[in-house]
C-alpha positions as CSV (number, residue, x, y, z in Angstrom):
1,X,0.0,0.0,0.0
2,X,1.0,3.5,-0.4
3,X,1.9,5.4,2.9
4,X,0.2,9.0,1.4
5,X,-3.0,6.4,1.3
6,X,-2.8,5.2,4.7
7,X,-3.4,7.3,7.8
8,X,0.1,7.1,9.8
9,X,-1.9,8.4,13.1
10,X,-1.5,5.2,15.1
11,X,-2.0,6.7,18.5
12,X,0.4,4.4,20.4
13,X,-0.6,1.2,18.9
14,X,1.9,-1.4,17.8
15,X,1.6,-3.3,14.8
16,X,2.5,-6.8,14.1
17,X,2.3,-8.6,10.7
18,X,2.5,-11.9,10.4
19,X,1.8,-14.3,8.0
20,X,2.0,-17.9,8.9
21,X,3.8,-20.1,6.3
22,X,2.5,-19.7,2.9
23,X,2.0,-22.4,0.3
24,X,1.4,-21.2,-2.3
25,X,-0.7,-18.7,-1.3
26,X,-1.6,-17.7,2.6
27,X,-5.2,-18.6,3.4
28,X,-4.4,-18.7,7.4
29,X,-6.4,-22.0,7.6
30,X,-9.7,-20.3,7.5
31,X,-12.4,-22.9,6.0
32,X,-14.8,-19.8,5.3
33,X,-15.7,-19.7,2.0
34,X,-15.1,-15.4,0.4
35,X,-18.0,-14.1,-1.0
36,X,-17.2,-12.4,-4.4
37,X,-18.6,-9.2,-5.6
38,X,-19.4,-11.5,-9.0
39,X,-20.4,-14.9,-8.9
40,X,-17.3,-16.8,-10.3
41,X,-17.4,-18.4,-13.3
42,X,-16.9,-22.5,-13.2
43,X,-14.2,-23.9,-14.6
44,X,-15.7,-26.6,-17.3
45,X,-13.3,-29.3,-15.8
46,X,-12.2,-28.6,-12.3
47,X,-10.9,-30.9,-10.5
48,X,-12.0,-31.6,-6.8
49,X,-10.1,-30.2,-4.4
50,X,-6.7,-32.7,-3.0
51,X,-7.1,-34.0,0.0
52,X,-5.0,-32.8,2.8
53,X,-2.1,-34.6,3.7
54,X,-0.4,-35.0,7.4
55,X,2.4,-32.7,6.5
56,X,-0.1,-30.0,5.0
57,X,-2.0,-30.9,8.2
58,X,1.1,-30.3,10.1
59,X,2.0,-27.6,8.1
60,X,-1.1,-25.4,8.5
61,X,-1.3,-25.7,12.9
62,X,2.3,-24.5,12.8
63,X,1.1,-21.9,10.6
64,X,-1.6,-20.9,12.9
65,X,0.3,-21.4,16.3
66,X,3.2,-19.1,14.7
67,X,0.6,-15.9,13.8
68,X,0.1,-16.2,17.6
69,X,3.5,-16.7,19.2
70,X,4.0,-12.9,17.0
71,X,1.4,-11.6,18.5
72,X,2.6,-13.1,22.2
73,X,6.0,-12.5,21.4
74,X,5.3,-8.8,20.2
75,X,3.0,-8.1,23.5
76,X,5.4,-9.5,25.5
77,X,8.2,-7.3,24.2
78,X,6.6,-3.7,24.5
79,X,4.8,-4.8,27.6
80,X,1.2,-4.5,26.3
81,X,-1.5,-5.2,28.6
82,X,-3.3,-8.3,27.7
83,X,-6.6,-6.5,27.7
84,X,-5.9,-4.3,24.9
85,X,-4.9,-6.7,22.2
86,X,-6.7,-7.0,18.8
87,X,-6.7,-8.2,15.2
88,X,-7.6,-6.9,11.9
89,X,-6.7,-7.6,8.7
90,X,-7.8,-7.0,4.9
91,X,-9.1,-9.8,2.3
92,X,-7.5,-13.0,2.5
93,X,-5.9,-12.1,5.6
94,X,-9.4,-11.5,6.9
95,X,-10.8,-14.9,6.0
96,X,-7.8,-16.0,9.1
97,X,-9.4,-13.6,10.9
98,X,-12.8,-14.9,11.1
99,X,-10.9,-18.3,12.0
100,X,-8.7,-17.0,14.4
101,X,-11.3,-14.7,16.1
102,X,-13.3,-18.2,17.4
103,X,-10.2,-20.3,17.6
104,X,-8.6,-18.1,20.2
105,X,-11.3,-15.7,21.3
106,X,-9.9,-15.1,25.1
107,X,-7.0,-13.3,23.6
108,X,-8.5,-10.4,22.2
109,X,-10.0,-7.2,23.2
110,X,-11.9,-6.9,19.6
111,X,-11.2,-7.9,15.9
112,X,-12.0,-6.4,12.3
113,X,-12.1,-7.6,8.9
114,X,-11.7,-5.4,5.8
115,X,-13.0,-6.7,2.5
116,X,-13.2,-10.0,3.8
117,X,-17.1,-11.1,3.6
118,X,-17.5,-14.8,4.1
119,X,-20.6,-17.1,4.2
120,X,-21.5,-17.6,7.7
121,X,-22.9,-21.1,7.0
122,X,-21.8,-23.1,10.3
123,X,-19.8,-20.4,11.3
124,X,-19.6,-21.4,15.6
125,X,-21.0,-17.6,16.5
126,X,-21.4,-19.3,20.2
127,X,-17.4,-19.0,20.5
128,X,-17.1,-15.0,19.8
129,X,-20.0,-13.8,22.7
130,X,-17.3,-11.2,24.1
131,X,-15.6,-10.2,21.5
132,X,-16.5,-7.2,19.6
133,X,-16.1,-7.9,15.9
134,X,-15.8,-4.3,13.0
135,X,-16.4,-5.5,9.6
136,X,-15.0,-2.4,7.4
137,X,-15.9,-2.4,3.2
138,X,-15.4,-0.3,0.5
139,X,-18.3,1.0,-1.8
140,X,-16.4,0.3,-4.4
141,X,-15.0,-3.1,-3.6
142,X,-15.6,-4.8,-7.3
143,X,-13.6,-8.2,-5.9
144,X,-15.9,-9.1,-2.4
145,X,-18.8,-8.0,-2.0
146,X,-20.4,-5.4,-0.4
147,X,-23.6,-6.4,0.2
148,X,-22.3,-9.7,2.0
149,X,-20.1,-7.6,4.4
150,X,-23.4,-5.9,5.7
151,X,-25.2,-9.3,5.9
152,X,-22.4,-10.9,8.0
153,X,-22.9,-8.4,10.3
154,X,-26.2,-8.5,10.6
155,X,-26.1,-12.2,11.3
156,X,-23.3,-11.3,14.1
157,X,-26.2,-9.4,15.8
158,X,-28.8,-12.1,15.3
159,X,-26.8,-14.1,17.0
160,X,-26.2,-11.7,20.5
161,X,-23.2,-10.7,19.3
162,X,-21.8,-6.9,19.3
163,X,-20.7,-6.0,15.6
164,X,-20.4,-3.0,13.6
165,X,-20.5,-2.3,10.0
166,X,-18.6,0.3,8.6
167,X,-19.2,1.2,4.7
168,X,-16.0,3.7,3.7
169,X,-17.8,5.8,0.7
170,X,-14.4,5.5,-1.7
171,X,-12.7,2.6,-0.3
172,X,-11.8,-0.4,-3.0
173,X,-10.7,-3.5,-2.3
174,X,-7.2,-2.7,-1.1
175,X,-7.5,0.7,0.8
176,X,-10.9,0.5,2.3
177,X,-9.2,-0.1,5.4
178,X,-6.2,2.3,4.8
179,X,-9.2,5.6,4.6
180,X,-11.3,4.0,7.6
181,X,-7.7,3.8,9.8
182,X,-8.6,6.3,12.2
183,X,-12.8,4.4,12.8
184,X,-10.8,1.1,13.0
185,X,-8.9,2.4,16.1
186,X,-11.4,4.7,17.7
187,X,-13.5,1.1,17.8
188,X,-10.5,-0.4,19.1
189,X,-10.1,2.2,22.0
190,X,-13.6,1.7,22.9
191,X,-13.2,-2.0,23.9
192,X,-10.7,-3.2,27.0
193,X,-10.9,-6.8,28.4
């Protein structure tokens, strides 16, 4: 991203970014399926997905268990109270998000997705009940869709759950997030563990 895009006004927040391992692409284990601003076109002969293999298996918890020994390992370094940490990420990243979110739910203050809809379909909303989730999206996201950002959050709330959409009028895919910087963290600052 460009730095004259994103808002440098960080208000004493430390960021970590880490990826897990990524092969070939990173996907952060999340099984949610991304909902597309188009409905994708099927291939006339595509082959079912591999099965996994134990060393993919492998593979993918070390994956997971190294995004959080960053985040330990970061907290641990500038001394950050373990109230006030939090995750958020953009697109793909945000599909590990909505994985990670349930998988370790005790560790975070709140969590946000940009761009980063997903089909809710046996999604376990039981797991999230204190964790505030912000779901950001661009108006003019033309890869995920809009319209299935706002529904996931309204199926947050069905559910008991505190969520909040936030449309960003010029945001696209990429830099939704990047104009809505200074919402993410004033969301952020409202919620302590």
């Amino acid at each position: 991203w460009s730095s004259d895009v994103c808002s440098s006004d960080l208000r004493g927040y430390i960021l970590a970014v880490p990826s897990g391992y990524q092969r070939p692409r990173p996907f952060f284990n999340s099984p949610y399926k991304p909902i597309p601003a188009k409905p994708p076109q099927a291939a006339a002969n595509a082959a079912p997905a591999a099965p996994e293999t134990p060393a993919v298996i492998k593979e993918k918890k070390l994956s997971e268990q190294d995004i959080i020994n960053v985040a330990d390992l970061v907290a641990a370094e500038y001394n950050v109270p373990k109230g006030r940490i939090y995750m958020f990420a953009n697109s793909t990243a945000g599909e590990g998000v909505w994985y990670l979110a349930h998988q370790y739910p005790e560790k975070f203050a709140a969590v946000g997705v940009a761009s980063a809809p997903i089909s809710m379909d046996g999604y376990p909303f039981e797991k999230l009940k204190n964790v505030p989730f912000l779901v950001v999206h661009g108006e003019k996201d033309d890869t995920n869709s809009f319209a299935a950002a706002e529904k996931d959050v309204q199926v947050l709330k069905q559910h008991g759950l505190e969520a909040q959409f936030l449309p960003v009028k010029e945001g696209t895919h990429l830099e939704a997030w990047c104009l809505a910087l200074p919402q993410i963290l004033d969301f952020f600052d409202k919620h302590h563990k």
